[in-house]
C-alpha positions in Angstrom: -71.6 19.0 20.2 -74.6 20.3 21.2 -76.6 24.1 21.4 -75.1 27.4 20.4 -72.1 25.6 19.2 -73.9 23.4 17.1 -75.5 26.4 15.4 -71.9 27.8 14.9 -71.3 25.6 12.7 -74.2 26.0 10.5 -74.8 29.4 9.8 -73.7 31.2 7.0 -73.7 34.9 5.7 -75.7 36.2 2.4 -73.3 39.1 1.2 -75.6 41.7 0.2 -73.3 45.1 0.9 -70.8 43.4 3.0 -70.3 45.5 6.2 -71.3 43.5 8.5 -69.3 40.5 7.5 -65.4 39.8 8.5 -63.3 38.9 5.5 -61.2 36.2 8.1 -63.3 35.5 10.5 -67.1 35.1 9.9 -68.4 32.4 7.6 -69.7 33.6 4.0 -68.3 31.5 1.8 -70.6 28.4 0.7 -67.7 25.7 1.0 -67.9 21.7 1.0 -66.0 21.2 4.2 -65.1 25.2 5.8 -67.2 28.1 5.6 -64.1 30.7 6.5 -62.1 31.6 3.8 -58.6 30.1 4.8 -55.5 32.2 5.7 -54.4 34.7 3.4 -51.9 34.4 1.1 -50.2 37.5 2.7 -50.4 40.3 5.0 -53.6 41.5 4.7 -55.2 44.5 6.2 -58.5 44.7 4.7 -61.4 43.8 7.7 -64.3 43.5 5.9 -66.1 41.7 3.0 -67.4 45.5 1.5 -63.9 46.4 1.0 -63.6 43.8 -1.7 -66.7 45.1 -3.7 -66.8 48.0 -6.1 -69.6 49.8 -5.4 -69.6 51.4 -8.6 -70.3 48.2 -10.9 -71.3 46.1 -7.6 -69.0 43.6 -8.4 -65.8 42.2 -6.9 -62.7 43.6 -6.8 -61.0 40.5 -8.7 -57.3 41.8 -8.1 -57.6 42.3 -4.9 -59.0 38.8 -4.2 -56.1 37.4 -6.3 -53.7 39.2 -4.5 -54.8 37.7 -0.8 -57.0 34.5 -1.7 -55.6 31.4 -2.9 -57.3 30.6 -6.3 -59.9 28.3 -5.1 -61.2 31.0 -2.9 -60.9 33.3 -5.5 -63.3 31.3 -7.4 -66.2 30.3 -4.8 -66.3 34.0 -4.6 -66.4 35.1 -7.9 -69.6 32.7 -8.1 -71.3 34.6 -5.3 -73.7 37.0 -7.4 -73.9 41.3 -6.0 -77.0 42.6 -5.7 -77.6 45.7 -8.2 -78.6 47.3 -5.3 -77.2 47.8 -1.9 -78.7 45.6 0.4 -78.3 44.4 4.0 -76.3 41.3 4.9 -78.3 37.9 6.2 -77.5 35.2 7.9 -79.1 31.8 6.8 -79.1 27.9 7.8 -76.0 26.6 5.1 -77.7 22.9 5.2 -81.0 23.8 4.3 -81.6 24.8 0.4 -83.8 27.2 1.7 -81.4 28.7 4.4 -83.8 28.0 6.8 -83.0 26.5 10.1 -84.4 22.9 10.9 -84.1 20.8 13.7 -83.4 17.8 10.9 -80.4 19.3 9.5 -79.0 20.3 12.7 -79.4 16.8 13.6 -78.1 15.5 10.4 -74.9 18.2 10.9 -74.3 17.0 14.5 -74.4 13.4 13.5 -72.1 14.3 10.7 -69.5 16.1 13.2 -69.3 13.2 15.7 -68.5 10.6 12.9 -65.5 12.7 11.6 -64.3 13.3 15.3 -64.4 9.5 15.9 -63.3 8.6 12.6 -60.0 10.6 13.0 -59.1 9.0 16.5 -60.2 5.4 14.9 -57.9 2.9 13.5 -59.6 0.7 11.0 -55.7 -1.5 10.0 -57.4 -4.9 9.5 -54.3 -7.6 8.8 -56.4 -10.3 8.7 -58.2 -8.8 5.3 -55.6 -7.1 4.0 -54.2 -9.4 1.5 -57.7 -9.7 -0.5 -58.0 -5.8 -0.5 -54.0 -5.5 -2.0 -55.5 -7.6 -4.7 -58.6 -5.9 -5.4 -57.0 -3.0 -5.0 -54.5 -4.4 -8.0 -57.2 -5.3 -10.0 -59.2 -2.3 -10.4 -60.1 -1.4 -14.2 -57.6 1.6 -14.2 -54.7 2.5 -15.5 -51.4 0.8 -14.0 -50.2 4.3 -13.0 -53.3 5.3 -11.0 -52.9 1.5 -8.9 -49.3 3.0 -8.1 -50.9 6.5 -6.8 -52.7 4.9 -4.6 -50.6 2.5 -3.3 -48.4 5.4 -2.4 -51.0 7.2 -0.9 -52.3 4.5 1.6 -48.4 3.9 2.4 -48.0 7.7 3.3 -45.3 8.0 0.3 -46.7 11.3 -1.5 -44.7 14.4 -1.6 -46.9 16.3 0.6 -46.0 19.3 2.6 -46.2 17.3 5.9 -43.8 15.0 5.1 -41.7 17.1 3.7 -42.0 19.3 6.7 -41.1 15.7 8.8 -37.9 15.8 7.2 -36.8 19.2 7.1 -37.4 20.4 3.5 -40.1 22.8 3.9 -40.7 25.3 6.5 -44.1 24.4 7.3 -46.8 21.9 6.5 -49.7 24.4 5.8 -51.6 23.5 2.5 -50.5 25.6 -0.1 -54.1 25.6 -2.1 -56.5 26.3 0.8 -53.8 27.9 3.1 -56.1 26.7 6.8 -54.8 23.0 7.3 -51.6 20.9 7.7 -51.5 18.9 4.0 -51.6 15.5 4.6 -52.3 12.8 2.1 -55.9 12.6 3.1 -56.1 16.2 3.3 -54.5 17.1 -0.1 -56.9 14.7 -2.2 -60.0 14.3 -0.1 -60.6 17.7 2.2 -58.7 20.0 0.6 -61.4 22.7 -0.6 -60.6 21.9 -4.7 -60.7 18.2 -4.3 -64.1 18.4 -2.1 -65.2 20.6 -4.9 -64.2 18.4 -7.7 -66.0 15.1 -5.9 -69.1 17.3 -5.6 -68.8 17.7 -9.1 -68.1 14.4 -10.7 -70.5 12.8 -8.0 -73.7 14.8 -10.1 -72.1 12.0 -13.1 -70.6 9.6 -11.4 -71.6 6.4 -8.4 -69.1 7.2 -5.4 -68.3 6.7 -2.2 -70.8 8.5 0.1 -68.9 11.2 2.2 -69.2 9.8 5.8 -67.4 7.0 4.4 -64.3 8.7 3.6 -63.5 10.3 6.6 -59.8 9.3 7.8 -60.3 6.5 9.9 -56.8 5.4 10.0 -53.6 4.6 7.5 -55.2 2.3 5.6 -58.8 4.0 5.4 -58.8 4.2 1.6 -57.6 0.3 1.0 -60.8 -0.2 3.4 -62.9 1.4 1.2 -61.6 -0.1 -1.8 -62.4 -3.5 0.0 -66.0 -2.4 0.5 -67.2 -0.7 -2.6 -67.9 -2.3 -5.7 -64.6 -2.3 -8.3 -66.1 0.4 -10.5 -67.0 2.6 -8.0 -63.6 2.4 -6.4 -62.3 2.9 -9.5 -63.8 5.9 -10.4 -63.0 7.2 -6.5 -59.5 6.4 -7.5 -59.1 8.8 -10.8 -60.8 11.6 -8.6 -58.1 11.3 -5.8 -55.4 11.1 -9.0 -56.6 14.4 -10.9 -56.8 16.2 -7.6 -53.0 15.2 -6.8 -52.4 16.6 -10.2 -54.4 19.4 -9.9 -52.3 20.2 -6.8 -48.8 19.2 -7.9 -49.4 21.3 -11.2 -50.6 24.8 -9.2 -47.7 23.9 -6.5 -44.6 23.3 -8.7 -45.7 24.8 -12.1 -47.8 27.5 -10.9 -50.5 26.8 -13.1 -54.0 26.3 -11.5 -56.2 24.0 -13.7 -60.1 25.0 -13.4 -62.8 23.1 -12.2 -64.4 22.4 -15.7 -61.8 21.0 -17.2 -61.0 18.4 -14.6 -64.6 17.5 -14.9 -63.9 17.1 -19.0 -60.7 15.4 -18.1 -62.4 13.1 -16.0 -65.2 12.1 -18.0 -63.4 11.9 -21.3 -61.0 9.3 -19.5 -63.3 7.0 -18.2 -65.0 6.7 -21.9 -61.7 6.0 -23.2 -61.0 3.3 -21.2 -64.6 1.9 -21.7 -64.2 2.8 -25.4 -60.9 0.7 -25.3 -62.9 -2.3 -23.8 -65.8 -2.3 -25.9 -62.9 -2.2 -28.7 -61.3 -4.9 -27.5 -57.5 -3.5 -28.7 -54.4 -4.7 -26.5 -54.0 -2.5 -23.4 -52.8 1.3 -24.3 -50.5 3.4 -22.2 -51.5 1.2 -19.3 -55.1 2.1 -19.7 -56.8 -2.2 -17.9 -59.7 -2.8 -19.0 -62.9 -1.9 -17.6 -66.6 -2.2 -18.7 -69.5 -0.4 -19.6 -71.5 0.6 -16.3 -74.0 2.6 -18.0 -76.9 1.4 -20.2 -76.8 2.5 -23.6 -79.2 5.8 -23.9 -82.5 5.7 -25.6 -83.2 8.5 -27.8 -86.8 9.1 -27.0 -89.1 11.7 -29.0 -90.0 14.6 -28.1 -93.3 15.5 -26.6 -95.9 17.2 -27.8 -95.9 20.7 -26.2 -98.8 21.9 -24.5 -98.4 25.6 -23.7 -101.8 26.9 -22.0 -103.1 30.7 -22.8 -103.8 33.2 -20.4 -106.8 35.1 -19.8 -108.1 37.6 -21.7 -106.2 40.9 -20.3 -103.3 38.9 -19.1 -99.9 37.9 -20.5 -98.3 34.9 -19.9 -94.2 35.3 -19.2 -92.9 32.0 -19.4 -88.7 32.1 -18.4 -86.3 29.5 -18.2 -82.3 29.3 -17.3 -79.9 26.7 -18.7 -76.5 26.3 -16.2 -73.6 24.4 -16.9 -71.8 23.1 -13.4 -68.6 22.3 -15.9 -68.1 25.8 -17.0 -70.2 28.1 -14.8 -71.3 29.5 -18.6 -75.6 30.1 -18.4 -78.1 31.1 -20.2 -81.7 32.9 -19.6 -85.0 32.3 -22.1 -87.5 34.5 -22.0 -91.0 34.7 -23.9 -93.8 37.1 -22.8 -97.5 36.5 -24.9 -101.0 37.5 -24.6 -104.1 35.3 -24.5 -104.0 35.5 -28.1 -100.4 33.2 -28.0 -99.3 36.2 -30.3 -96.2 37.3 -28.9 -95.1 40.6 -27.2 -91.7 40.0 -26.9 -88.7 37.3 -26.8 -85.4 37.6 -25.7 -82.2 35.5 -24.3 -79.2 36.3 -22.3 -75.7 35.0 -21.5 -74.2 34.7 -18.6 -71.1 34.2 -17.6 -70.5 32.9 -14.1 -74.2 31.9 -13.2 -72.9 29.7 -9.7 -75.8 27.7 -9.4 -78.5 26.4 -11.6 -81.0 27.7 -9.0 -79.4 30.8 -9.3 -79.5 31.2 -13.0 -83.6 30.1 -12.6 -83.9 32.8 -10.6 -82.3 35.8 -13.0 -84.6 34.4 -15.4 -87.5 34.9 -13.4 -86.1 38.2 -12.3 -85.6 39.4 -16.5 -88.2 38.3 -17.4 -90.3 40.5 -15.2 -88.1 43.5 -15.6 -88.7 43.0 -19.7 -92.6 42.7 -19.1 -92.5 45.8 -16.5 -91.0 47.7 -19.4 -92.4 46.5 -22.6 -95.9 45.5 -21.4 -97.2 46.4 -18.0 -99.9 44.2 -17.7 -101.4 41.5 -15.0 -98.7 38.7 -15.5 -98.2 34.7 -14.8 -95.1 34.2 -14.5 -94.4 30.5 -15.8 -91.0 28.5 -14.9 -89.9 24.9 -14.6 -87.7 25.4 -11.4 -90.0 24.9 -8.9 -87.6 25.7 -5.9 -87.5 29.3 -7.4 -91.4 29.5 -7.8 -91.7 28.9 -4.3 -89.7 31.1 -3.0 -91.4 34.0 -4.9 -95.0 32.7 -3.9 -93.7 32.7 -0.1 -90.4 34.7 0.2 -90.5 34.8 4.0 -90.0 31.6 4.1 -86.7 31.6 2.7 -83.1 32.8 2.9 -81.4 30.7 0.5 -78.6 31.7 -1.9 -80.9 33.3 -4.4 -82.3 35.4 -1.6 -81.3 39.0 -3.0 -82.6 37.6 -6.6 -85.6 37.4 -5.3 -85.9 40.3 -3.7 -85.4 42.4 -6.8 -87.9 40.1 -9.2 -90.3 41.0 -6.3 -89.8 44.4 -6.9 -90.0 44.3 -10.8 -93.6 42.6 -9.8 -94.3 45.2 -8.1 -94.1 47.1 -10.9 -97.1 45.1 -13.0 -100.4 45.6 -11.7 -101.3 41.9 -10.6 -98.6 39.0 -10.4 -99.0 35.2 -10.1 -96.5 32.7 -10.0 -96.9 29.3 -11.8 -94.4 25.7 -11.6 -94.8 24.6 -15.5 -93.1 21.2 -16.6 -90.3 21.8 -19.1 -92.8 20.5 -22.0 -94.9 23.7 -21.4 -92.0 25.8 -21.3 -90.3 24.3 -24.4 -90.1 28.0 -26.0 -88.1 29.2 -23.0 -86.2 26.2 -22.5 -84.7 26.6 -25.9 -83.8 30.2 -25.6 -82.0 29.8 -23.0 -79.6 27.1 -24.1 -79.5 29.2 -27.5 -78.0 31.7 -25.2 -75.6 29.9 -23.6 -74.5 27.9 -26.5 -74.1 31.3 -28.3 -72.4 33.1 -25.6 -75.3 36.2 -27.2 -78.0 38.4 -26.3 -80.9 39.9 -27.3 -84.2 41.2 -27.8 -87.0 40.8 -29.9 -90.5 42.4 -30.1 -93.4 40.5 -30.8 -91.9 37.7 -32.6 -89.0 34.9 -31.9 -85.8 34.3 -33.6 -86.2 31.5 -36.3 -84.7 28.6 -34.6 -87.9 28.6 -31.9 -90.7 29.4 -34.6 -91.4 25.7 -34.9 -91.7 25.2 -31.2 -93.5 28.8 -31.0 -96.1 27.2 -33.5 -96.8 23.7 -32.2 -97.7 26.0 -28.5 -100.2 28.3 -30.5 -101.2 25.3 -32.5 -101.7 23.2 -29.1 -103.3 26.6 -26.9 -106.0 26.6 -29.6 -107.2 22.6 -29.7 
């Protein structure tokens, strides 16, 4: 695969009004393994992204999406943030953070496409090393039940709709989650949209298998994997593959779709249980083998000393911070805006609910806080944050069309609106004041706003920055 086609492949449209992008056929949806929305769920007439905003409260339309997306879709949109104001559509580079095009990620992409296409004519059934893998596979510190899964799956026994489909049950063998591709077992638990999405997830917390390795290579691609990796990380691979056969089985025949977050909850509770139930040392429970610890046990280290820095005289300093959770998609936005005094002009924090991306959520904060300042204090600014992804893309915005990109527009226009601007990257210890409002936001599920002082749970942190800006 090589040129324009290549490039197919890799671009991706920022919605910013949505007429120039087709619902069904361009891609627009930031997706682990497709970026097309897959078929609809029914009939649908509607042509064009635009037609599933309101352009009243420049959001989505979310009964409309229910009504023709299958719920995972319904969700990877939902995340995708409308700009307050109308803007143009973009396309951008999907594997670049930056959405810019480079000749190493179009490398990387086209290396990435030749190893599924050889992978899925490849047969990789070894008899010779078979009987060691059965018993590793046997072995595994998980539950008894799990061992059974996958011995099912590597035997092509799962009720999946292409089997079904082989034996005359079903109509068709079309994925009933994603709606694009025939559901095989490897499909239903690996490339399915949800259960690419979930191993995205749990790979941020967990050691797993990287992605070119589990590419189908053949009907016993997983038992060869299970031969390669280590037992704990084929383990771990093994509960993923489980919870997103539940997850399916559970939407298919009980039409009840279980979100993201709590799989990731599910997940992580599990594994401690199990490694609760070893450190223990009980009898096995419910089938639960036992496993051992993989992860050292944390040191509680104290806190540093924080080293806020003033501005200078006729400036204010606006120092912003966003807290994201990937679990829930709950965020939270700190802000705190002082003068070269350290005396402070005014504080706030903000919930959010639905942020998408902690890069995102970085770059509202930036954007608020500027809008406060514009409002409250229109004075030459530095604009202080931790995310230094974000503070880059505001020092240099042509060099960027990443999925903040209409953020950052509009926090360039709020700058506009100060008489001088400058963007700073801060560690998190100079930011400490932020950093705090901002999880005090999410954890509260609360705004608000308060001129020139700070809620009482920061003044200790407030103090030990004026204490430190003064020495």
């Amino acid at each position: 695969m090589f040129g324009l086609e290549l490039l197919k492949k890799g671009v991706i449209w920022r919605v910013g009004n949505g007429k120039q992008i087709k619902i069904w056929r361009h891609a627009w949806l930031p997706k682990p393994h497709s970026l097309r929305p897959g078929k609809s769920k029914r009939p649908c007439r509607l042509k064009w992204v635009h037609q599933l905003i309101d352009e009243e409260t420049r959001s989505w339309k979310e009964d409309l999406l229910r009504r023709f997306f299958h719920q995972f879709g319904v969700e990877e949109i939902m995340k995708l943030k409308i700009p307050g104001q109308e803007r143009e559509d973009m396309t951008a580079w999907y594997y670049e953070k930056t959405g810019m095009f480079t000749v190493r990620s179009a490398y990387h992409l086209g290396v990435k496409m030749k190893e599924l296409e050889e992978g899925q004519t490849s047969c990789s059934a070894n008899p010779d090393g078979a009987r060691p893998a059965w018993k590793k596979l046997w072995k595994l510190p998980v539950p008894h039940k799990v061992c059974i899964f996958a011995w099912k799956l590597i035997h092509g026994g799962l009720a999946t709709k292409y089997n079904k489909h082989k034996r005359k049950i079903v109509q068709d063998g079309v994925c009933d989650l994603c709606g694009s591709f025939v559901e095989s077992e490897h499909h239903a638990v690996v490339s399915c949209d949800h259960a690419a999405s979930l191993r995205e997830a749990m790979r941020k917390i967990w050691e797993l298998p990287s992605e070119a390795n589990l590419t189908f290579s053949g009907p016993e691609w997983l038992l060869l994997l299970i031969d390669r990796e280590k037992p704990e990380v084929a383990a771990r691979l093994l509960l993923i593959l489980w919870r997103a056969w539940f997850v399916r089985n559970e939407l298919t025949h009980g039409g009840r779709w279980i979100p993201m977050e709590r799989s990731i909850s599910f997940l992580s509770s599990y594994w401690d249980t199990l490694v609760n139930i070893k450190l223990g040392g009980p009898d096995d429970l419910n089938g639960k083998a036992p496993v051992q610890r993989s992860l050292p046990p944390t040191v509680r280290q104290a806190p540093a000393k924080c080293s806020w820095k003033a501005p200078e005289i006729g400036w204010i300093k606006i120092n912003v911070d966003g807290a994201f959770s990937e679990a829930s998609g709950e965020a939270g936005i700190g802000v705190i805006i002082r003068n070269h005094l350290g005396q402070v002009i005014l504080s706030a924090w903000k919930y959010i609910d639905g942020g998408g991306s902690a890069e995102k959520v970085e770059a509202l904060a930036c954007r608020e806080g500027l809008t406060l300042a514009a409002d409250w204090s229109p004075s030459p600014a530095i604009v202080e944050s931790d995310c230094a992804a974000v503070i880059k893309y505001l020092t240099s915005p042509e060099s960027q069309r990443s999925p903040s990109t209409f953020i950052i527009q509009e926090a360039l226009e709020e700058a506009g609106k100060l008489p001088a601007v400058k963007f700073r990257h801060e560690s998190r210890v100079q930011n400490g004041v932020a950093h705090e409002l901002a999880h005090m936001a999410k954890r509260l599920r609360h705004s608000a706003v308060w001129r020139e002082r700070v809620p009482d749970c920061v003044e200790q942190l407030y103090a030990q920055d004026v204490n430190s800006s003064i020495i």
